[in-house]
C-alpha atoms as a printed R data frame, in Angstrom:
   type eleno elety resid chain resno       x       y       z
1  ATOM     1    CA   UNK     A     1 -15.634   8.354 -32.120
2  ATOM     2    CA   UNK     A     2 -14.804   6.437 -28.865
3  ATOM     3    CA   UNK     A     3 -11.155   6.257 -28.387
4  ATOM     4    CA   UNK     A     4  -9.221   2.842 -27.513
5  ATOM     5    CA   UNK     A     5  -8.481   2.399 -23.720
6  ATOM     6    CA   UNK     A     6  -4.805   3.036 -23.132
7  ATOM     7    CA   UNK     A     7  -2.958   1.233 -20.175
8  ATOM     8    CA   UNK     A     8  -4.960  -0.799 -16.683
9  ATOM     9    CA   UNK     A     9  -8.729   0.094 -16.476
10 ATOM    10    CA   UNK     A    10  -9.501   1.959 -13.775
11 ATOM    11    CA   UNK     A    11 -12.115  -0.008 -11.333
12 ATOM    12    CA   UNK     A    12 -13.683   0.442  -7.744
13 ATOM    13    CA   UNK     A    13 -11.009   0.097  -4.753
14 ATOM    14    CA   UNK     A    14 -11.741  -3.081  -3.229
15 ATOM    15    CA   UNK     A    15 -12.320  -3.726   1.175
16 ATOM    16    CA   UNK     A    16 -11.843  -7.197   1.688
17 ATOM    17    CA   UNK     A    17 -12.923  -8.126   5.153
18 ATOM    18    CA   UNK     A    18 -11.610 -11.035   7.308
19 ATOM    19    CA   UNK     A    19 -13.419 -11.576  10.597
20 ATOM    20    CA   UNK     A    20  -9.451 -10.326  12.097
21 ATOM    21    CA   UNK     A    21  -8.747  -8.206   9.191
22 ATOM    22    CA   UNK     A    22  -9.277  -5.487   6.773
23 ATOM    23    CA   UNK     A    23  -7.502  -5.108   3.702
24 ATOM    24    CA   UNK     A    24  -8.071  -1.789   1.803
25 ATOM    25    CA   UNK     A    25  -6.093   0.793  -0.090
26 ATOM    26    CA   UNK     A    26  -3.111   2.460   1.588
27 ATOM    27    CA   UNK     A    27  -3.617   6.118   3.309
28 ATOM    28    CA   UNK     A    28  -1.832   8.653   3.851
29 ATOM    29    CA   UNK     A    29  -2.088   7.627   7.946
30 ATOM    30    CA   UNK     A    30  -0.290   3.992   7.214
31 ATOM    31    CA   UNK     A    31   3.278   5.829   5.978
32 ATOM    32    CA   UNK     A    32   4.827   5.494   9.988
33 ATOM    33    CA   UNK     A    33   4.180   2.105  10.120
34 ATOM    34    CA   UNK     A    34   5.434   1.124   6.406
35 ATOM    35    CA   UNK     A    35   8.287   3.106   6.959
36 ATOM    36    CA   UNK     A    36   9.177   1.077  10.618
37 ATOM    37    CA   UNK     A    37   8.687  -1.919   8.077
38 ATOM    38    CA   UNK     A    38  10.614  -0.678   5.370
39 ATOM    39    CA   UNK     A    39  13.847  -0.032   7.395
40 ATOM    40    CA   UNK     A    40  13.917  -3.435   9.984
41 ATOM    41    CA   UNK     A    41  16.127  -6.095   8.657
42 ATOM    42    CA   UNK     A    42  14.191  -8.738  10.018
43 ATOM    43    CA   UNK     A    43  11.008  -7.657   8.785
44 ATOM    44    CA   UNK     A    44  12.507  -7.086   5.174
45 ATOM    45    CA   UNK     A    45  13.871 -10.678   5.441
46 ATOM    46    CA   UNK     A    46  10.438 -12.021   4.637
47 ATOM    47    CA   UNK     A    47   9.501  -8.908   2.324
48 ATOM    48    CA   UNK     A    48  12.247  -8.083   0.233
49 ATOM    49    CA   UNK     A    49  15.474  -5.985   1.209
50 ATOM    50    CA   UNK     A    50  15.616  -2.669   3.090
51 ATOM    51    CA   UNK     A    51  15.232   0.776   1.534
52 ATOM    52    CA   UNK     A    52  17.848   2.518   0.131
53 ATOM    53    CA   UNK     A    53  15.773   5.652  -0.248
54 ATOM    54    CA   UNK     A    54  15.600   8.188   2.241
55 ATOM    55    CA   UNK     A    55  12.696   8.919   4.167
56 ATOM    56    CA   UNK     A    56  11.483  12.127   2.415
57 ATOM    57    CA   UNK     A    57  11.536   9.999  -1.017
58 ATOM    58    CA   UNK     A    58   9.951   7.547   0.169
59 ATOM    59    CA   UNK     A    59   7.296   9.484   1.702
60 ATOM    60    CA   UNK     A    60   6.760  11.236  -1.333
61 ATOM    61    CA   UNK     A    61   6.424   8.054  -3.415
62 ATOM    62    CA   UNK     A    62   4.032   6.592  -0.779
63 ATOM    63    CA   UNK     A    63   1.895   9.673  -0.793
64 ATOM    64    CA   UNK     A    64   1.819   9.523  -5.201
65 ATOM    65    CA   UNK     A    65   0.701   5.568  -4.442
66 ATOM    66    CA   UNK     A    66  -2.221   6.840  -2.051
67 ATOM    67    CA   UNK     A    67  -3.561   8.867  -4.664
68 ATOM    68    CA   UNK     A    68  -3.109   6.494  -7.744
69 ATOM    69    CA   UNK     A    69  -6.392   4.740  -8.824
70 ATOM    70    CA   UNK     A    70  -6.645   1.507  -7.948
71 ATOM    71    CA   UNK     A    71  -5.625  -1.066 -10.598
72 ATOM    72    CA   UNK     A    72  -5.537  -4.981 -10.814
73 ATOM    73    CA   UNK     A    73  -2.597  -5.175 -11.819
74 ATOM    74    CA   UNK     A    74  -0.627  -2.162  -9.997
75 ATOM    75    CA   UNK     A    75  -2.006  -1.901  -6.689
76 ATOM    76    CA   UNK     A    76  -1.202  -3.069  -3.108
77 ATOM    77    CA   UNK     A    77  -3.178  -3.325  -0.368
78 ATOM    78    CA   UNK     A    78  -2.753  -1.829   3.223
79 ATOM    79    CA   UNK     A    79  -3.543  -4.943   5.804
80 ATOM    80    CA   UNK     A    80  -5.028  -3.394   9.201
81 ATOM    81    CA   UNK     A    81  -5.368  -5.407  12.380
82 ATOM    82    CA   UNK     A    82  -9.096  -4.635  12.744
83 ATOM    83    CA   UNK     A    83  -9.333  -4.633  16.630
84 ATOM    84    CA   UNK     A    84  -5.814  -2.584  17.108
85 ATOM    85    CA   UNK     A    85  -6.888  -0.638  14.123
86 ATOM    86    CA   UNK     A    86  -2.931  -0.872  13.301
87 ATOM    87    CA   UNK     A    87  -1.061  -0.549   9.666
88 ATOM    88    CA   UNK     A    88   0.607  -4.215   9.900
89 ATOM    89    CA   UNK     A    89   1.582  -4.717   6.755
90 ATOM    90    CA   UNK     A    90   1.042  -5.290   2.800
């Protein structure tokens, strides 16, 4: 007997490619970068407000993200500056 699907199905991370930038799933790597994002006012002013959590929560809930399965309607994507090779946003 097959059993119903509970919840988002699970499908193939997605690369989308620009010809200045990649967007993939977050790593492990990007969490310095998000975190310099996370705590600037000014960069929060266009993405929401400022953390409240500290650093070691966050971490931790960055790292659970990294190794969730992608989902359409769950997921965020990691934006890298292809020639720096730079985290620069989400």
């Amino acid at each position: 007997m097959d059993m119903p699907m509970i919840g988002t199905p699970v499908i193939e991370t997605p690369v989308i490619e620009t010809p200045r930038l990649l967007l993939r799933k977050p790593t492990p790597g990007d969490f310095p970068r998000l975190w310099g994002m996370l705590t600037d006012p000014a960069a929060k002013e266009f993405t929401g407000g400022v953390t409240r959590l500290p650093y070691e929560e966050r971490l931790a809930l960055f790292l659970e993200e990294c190794e969730t399965p992608f989902s359409r309607d769950a997921s965020e994507f990691a934006v890298i500056e292809k020639e720096s090779g730079l985290y620069i946003g989400y």
